[in-house]
C-alpha positions in Angstrom: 7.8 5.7 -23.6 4.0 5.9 -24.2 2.6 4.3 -20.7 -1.1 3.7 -20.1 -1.4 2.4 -16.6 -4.5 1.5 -14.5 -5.5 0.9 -11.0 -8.0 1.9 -8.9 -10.3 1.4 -5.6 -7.8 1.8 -3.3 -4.4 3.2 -2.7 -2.8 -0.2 -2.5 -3.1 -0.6 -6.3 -3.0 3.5 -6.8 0.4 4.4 -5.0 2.8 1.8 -6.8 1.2 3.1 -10.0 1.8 6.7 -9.2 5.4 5.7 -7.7 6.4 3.9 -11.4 5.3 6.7 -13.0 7.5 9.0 -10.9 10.4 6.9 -11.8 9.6 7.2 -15.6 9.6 10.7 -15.4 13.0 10.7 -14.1 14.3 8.2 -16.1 12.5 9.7 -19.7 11.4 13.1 -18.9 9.9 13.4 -22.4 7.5 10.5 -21.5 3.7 10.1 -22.2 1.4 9.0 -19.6 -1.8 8.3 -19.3 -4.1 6.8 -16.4 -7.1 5.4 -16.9 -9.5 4.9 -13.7 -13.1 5.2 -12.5 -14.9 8.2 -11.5 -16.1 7.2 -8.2 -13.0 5.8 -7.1 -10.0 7.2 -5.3 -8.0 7.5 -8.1 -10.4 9.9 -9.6 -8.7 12.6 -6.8 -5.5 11.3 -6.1 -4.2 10.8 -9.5 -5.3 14.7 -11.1 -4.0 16.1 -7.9 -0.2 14.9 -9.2 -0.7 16.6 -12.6 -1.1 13.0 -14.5 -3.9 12.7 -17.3 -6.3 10.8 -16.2 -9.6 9.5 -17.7 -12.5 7.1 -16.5 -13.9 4.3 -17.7 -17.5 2.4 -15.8 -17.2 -0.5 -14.1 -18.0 -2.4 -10.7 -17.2 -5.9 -9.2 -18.8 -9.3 -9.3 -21.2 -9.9 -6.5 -20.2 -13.1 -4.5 -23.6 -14.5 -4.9 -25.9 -15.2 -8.1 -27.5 -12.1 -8.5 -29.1 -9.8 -11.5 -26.7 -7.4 -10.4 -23.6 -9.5 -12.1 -25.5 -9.5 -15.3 -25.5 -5.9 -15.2 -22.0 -6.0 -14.2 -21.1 -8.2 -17.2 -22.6 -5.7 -19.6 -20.5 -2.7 -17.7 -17.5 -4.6 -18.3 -18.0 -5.2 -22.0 -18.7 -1.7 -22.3 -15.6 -0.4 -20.7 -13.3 -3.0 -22.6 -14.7 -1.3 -25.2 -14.2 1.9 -24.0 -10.8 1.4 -22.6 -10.3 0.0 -26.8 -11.2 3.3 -28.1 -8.9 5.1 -25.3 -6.4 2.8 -26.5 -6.5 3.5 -30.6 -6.5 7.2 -29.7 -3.2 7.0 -27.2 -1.2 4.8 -29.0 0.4 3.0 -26.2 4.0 1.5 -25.8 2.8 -0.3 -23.3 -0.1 -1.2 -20.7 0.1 -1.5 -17.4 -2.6 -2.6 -14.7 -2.1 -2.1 -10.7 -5.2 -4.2 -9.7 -8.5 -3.0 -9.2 -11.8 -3.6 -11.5 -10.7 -1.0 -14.0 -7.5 -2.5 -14.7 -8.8 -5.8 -15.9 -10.8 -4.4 -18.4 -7.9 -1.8 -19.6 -5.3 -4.4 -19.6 -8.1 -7.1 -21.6 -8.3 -4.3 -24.4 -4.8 -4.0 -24.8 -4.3 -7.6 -25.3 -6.8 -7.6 -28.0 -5.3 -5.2 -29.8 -1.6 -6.7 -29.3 -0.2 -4.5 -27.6 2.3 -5.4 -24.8 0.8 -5.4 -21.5 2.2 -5.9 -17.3 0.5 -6.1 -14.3 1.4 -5.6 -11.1 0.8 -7.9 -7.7 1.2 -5.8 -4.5 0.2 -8.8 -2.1 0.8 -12.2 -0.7 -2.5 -13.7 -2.3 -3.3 -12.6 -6.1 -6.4 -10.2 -6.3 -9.4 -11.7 -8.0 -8.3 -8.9 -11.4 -4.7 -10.4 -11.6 -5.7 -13.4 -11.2 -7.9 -13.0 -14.5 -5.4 -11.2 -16.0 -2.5 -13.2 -15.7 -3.6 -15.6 -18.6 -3.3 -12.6 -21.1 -0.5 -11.0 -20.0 3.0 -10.6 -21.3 4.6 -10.2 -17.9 4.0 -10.3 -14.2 5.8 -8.0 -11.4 5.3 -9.3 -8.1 6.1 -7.9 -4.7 5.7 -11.5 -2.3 7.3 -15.0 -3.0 3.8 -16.3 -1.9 2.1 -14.7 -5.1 4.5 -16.5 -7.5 2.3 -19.6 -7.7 -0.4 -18.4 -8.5 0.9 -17.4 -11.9 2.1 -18.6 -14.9 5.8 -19.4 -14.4 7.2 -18.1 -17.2 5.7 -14.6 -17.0 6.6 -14.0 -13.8 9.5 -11.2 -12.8 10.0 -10.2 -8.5 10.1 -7.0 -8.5 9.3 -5.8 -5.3 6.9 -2.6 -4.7 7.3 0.3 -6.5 6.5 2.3 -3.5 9.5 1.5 -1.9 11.7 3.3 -4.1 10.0 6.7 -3.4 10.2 6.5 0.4 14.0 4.8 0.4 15.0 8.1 -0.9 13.6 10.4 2.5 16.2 10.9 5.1 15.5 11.7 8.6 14.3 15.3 9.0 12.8 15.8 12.6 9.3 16.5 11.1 8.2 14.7 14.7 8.6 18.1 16.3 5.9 19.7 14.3 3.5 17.5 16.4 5.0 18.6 19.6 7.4 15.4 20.1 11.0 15.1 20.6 13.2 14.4 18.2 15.9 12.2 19.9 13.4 10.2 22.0 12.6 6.9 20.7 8.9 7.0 18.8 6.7 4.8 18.4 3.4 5.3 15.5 0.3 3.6 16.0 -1.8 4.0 13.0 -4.3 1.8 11.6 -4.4 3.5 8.1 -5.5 6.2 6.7 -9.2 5.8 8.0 -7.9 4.4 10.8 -8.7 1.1 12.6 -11.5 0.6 15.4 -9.6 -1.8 17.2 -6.4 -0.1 17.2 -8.1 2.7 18.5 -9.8 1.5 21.2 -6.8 -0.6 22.4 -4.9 2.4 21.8 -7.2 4.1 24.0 -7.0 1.9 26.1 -3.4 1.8 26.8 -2.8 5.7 27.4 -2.8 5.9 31.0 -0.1 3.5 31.1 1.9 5.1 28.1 1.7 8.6 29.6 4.2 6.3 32.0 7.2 5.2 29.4 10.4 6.7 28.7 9.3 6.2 24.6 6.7 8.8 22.2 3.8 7.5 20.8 2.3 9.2 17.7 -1.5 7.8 17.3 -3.3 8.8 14.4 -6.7 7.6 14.6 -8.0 8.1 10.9 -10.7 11.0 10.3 -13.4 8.9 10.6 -12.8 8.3 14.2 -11.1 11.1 15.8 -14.1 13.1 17.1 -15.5 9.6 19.2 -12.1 9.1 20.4 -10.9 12.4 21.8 -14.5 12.3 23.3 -13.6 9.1 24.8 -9.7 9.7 26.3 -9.0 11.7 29.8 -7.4 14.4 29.4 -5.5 13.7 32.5 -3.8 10.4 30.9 -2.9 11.9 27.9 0.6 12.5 28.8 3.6 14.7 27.1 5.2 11.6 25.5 1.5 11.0 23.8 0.3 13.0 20.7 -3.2 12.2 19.0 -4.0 13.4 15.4 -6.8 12.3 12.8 -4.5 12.1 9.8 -1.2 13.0 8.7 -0.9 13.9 5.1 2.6 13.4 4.7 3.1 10.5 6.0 6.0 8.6 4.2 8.0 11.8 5.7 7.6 10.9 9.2 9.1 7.2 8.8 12.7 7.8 8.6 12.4 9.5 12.3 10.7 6.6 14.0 12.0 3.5 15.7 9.0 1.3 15.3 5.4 1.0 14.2 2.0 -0.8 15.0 -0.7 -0.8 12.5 -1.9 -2.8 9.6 -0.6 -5.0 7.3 -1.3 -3.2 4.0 1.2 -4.0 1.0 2.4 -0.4 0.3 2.5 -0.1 4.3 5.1 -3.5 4.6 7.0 -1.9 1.0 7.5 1.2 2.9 8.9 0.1 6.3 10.9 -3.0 4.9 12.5 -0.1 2.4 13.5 2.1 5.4 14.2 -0.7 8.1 12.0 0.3 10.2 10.9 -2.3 13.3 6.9 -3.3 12.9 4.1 -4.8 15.1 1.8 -5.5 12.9 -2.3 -6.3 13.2 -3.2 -7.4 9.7 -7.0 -6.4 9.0 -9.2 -9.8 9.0 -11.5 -7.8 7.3 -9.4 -8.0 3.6 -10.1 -10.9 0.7 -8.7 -14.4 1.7 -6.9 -12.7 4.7 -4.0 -11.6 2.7 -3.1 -9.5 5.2 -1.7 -11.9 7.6 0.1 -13.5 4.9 1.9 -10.1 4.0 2.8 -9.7 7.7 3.8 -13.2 7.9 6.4 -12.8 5.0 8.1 -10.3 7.7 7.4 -12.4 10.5 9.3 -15.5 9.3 12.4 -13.4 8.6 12.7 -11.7 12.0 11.7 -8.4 10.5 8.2 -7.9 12.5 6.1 -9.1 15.3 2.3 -10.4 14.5 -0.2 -9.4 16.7 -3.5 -10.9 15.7 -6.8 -8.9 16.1 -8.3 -10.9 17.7 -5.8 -10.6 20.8 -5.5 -7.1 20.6 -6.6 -5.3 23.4 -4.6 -2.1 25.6 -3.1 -4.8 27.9 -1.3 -6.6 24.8 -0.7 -3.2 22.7 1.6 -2.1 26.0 3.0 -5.6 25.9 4.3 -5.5 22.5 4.9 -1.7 22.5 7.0 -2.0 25.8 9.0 -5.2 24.1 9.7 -3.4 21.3 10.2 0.2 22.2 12.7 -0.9 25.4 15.1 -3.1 24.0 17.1 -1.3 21.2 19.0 -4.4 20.5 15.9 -5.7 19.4 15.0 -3.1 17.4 17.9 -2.9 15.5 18.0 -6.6 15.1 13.9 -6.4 13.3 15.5 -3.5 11.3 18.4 -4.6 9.4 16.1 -8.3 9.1 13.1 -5.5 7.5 15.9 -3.7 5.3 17.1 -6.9 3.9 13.9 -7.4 2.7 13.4 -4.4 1.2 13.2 -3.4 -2.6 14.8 0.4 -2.9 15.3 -0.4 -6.5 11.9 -1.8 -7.2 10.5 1.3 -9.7 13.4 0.9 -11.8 12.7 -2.9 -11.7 9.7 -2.7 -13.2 10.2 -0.2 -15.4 13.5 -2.3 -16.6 10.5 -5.4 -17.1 7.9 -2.8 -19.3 11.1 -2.1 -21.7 11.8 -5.6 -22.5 8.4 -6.3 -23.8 7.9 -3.1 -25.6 8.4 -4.0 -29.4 11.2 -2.7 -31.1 
């Protein structure tokens, strides 16, 4: 297969594109690839770093508001249509694949021109803005949420789950908690509020400590880069306990999950693809900082099936954190009742789905 994919601005749309292109790989070694993105985006490191071609293309987003700024942004994405329609001819493509993101609109628009069969791929609950334009050109639709399947044209539409899910459904327990100094038969909980971390997670966290040092359970707080300097500044050292360990950012993160019992952090799709695929137990504070709150319809997906517990933002503070935690982390029925509802949920096979959705509309 000849794949061009696209997806960019954040790893949301990138990770499910890198995860499908793993699973080509394995399934037709002798595969092309190629993944077209923007230069300031985070694609632009990610995607080299896995040893994936990779080219850019300009483009930005609509302003909300009139503004001169969206006429320029018109022009930019005329320009990279065309672009993309020249990196097209010279690839040859099978197929075309878009993620979300800007860039993928305008890659998946010049495929369609040029009649060439073309899938996108909705992560969340609520259709991005991109998909949402897209969807009237596409041949097919993957979705990862029930929710999302409105939004679409009917007959297009394929559940596929997240493609995510099939990498980290494959990695087995492998006490890597004791390379942060934690047990591995003690009951862990990780609070993380993504990989730049979350202020009100933090502080909650933060908040909380002097009573955690207390518990019988681990905690595992990764505070994101961004924040770790103001928040070591701002814990005692003396409530800090044994059971607590504080780190900015974990690189390898997906192979942590299999040894935890339970997490608290965001809402994020590839975040709910991951735990759902492993069973793992969630308390989950969507961001209300995200387009049309999609967040708390992702979490609300698990929610409604037993599989998580919503803590809103707005509620959040170190007095309902140790609520929640202390719920969760001291009633194992519980936890194994949230895990098997969380696994039955998830999509192990959902790389293979999609990839089984970009062969039927590849011309023979």
């Amino acid at each position: 297969m000849r794949l061009m994919i696209s997806g960019g601005g954040t790893g949301g749309h990138i990770y499910p594109a890198l995860a499908l292109i793993e699973a080509l790989r394995k399934r037709e070694p002798d595969s092309e690839i190629l993944y077209v993105g923007t230069e300031k985006g985070l694609e632009s490191r990610i995607v080299p770093e896995q040893n994936i071609p990779f080219k850019t293309i300009k483009i930005q987003g609509f302003k909300r508001s009139l503004s001169l700024e969206n006429v320029k942004t018109i022009g930019l994405f005329l320009k990279s249509v065309g672009d993309a329609h020249k990196m097209i001819k010279e690839f040859h493509p099978d197929v075309v694949v878009g993620t979300g993101g800007y860039v993928s609109g305008a890659v998946v628009f010049a495929a369609s021109l040029q009649h060439i069969p073309t899938v996108i791929h909705e992560q969340n609950s609520v259709v991005g803005v991109t998909n949402k334009f897209s969807s009237h050109f596409v041949t097919k639709i993957g979705i990862s949420f029930e929710d999302a399947r409105k939004d679409f044209p009917a007959k297009k539409v394929v559940f596929t789950g997240n493609p995510r899910a099939t990498q980290v459904s494959r990695i087995k327990p492998n006490d890597a908690l004791t390379e942060y100094g934690l047990q591995s038969d003690v009951p862990t909980l990780l609070i993380f509020g993504g990989s730049r971390g979350a202020e009100k997670i933090n502080s909650a966290t933060v908040e909380a400590l002097p009573q955690l040092k207390q518990r019988n359970y681990q905690v595992l707080f990764v505070t994101g880069s961004v924040h770790y300097k103001k928040i070591m500044a701002q814990i005692d050292p003396n409530a800090l306990g044994k059971n607590c360990v504080v780190r900015s950012y974990i690189a390898e993160m997906p192979q942590l999950l299999p040894d935890l019992e339970a997490i608290l952090g965001r809402a994020g799709a590839t975040s709910l693809a991951e735990i759902t695929a492993l069973g793992i137990p969630s308390i989950l504070v969507p961001s209300p900082y995200v387009t049309n709150d999609h967040q708390t319809k992702n979490a609300n997906s698990l929610v409604k099936n037993g599989a998580a517990e919503l803590l809103p933002e707005s509620k959040l503070n170190g007095e309902s954190l140790l609520k929640a935690a202390d719920a969760l982390m001291t009633d194992e029925n519980l936890r194994i009742k949230m895990g098997t509802a969380a696994k039955k949920m998830g999509r192990p096979h959902a790389a293979d789905d999609l990839l089984n959705v970009l062969e039927s509309v590849i011309k023979k």
